[in-house]
C-alpha positions as CSV (number, residue, x, y, z in Angstrom):
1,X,-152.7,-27.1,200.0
2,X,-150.8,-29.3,197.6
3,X,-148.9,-28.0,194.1
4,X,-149.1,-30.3,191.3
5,X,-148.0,-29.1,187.8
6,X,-146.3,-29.8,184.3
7,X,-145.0,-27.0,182.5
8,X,-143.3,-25.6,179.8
9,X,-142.2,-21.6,180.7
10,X,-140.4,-19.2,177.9
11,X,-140.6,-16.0,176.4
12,X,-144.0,-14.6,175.8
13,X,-143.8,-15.0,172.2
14,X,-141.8,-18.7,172.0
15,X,-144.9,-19.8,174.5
16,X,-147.2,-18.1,171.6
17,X,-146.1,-19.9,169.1
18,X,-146.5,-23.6,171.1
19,X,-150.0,-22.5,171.8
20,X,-151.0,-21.0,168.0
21,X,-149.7,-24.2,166.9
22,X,-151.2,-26.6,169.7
23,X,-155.2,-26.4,169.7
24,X,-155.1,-27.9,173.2
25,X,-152.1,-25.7,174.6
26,X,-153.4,-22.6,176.4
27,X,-150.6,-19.5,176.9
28,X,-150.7,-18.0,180.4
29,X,-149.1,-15.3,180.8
30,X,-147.1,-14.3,183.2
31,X,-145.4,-11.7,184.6
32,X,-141.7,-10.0,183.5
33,X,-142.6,-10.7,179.2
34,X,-142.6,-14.6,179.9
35,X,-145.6,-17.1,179.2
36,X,-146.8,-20.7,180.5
37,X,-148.2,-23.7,178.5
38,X,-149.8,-26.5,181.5
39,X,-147.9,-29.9,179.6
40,X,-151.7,-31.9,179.8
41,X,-152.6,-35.0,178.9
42,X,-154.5,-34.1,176.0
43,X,-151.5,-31.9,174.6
44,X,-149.1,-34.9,175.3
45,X,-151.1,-37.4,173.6
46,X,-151.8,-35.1,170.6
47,X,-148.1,-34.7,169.8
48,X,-147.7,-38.9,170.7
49,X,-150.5,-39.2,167.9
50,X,-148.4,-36.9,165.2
51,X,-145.0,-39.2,166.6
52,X,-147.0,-42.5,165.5
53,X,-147.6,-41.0,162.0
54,X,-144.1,-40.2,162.0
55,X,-142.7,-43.6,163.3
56,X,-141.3,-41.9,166.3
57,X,-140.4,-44.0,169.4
58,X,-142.8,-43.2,172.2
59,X,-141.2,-43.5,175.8
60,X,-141.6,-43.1,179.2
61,X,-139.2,-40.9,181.4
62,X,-136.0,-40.4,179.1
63,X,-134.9,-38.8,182.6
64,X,-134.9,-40.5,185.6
65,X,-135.2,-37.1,187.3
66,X,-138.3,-36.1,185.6
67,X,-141.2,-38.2,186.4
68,X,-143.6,-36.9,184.0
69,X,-141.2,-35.8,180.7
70,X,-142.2,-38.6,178.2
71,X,-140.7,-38.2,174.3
72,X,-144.3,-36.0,173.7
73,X,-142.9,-33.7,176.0
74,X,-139.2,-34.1,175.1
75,X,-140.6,-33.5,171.2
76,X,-142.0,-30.2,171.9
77,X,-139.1,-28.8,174.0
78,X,-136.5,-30.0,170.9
79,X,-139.1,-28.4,168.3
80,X,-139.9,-24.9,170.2
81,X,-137.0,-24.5,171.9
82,X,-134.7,-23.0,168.7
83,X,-133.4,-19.1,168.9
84,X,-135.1,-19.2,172.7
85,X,-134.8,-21.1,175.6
86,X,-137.7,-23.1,177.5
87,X,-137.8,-24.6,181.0
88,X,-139.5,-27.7,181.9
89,X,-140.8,-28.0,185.3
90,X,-142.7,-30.4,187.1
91,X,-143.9,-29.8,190.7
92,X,-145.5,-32.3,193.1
93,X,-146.2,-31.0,196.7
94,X,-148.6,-31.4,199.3
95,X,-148.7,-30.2,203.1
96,X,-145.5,-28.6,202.3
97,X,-143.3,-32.0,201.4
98,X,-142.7,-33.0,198.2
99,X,-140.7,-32.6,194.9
100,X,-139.8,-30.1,191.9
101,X,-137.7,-31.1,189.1
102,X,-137.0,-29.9,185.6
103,X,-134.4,-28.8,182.8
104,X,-134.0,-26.3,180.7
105,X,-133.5,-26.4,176.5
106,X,-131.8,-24.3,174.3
107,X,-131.3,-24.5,169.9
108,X,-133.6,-28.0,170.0
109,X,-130.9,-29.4,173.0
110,X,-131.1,-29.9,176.6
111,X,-129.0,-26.7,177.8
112,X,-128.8,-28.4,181.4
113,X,-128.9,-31.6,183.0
114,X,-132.6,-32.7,184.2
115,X,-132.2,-31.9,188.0
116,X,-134.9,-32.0,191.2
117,X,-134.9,-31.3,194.6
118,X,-135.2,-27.9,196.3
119,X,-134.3,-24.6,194.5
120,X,-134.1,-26.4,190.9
121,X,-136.9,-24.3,189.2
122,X,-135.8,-21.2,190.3
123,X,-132.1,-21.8,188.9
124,X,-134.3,-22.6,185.7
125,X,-136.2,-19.4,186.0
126,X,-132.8,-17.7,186.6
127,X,-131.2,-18.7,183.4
128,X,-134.3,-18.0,181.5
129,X,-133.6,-14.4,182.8
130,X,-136.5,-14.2,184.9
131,X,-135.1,-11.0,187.5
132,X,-135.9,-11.3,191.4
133,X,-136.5,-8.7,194.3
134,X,-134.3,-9.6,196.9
135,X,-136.8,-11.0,199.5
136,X,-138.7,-13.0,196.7
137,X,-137.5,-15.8,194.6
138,X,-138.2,-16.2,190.5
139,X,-140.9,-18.4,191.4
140,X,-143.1,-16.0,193.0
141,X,-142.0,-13.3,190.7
142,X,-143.5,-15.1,188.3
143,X,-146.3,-15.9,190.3
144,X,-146.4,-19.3,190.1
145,X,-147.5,-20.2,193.5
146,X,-151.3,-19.6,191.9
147,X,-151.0,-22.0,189.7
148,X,-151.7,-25.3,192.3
149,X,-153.3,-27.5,189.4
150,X,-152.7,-27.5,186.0
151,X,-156.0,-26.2,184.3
């Protein structure tokens, strides 16, 4: 089975506010007080479509790490990310191989330096202050291992 998604994780209510202000973002919730907006096509091109009015540049992959984080996607992590923290994940595996990057934000500001490879979302779920059992990892506290396509 393969895992394929884009997402932005916080707190319950700094995930709220991206989805009350987002018609096309959808909150998951998750487990521990935290919450999950899928980064979709549809959401990204809405925000590119305010950045045109606004005479933003639209690019591709500010982070060579990051194969999917465009300026849509680097827009909303600057905008909700003040008085919280958000991660930004990106996961792309299939038959067990594959990748996971991401980075997290903090006051409007990357708070870390985009990373990938193995173990890189759960330091981000770490310093979020997502809290693990000792035989299971942030990710599957969180239960993201159910979440195999974005939705």
């Amino acid at each position: 089975m393969g895992h394929c998604i884009r997402a932005v994780i916080g707190t319950h209510e700094a995930v709220r506010k991206i989805a009350d202000d987002w018609v096309r973002a959808k909150e998951t919730e998750l487990p521990q007080g935290f919450g999950m907006v899928f980064c979709m096509t549809a959401l990204l091109e809405d925000i590119e479509e305010l950045m045109e009015f606004s005479d933003e540049v639209i690019e591709r992959s500010p982070f060579p790490e990051l194969e999917y984080f465009n300026s849509a996607a680097k827009f909303l992590m600057e905008e909700y990310s003040f008085h919280t923290k958000l991660a930004y994940i990106e996961t792309d595996y299939f038959g067990g191989a594959g990748t996971q990057a991401g980075l997290l934000y903090e006051n409007g500001q990357p708070a870390t330096e985009p990373k990938n490879g193995e173990g890189t979302i759960n330091a981000l779920l770490k310093e979020l202050g997502v809290w693990r059992k000792p035989d299971t990892d942030e990710f599957d506290m969180l239960g993201l291992g159910k979440y195999r396509h974005m939705k």
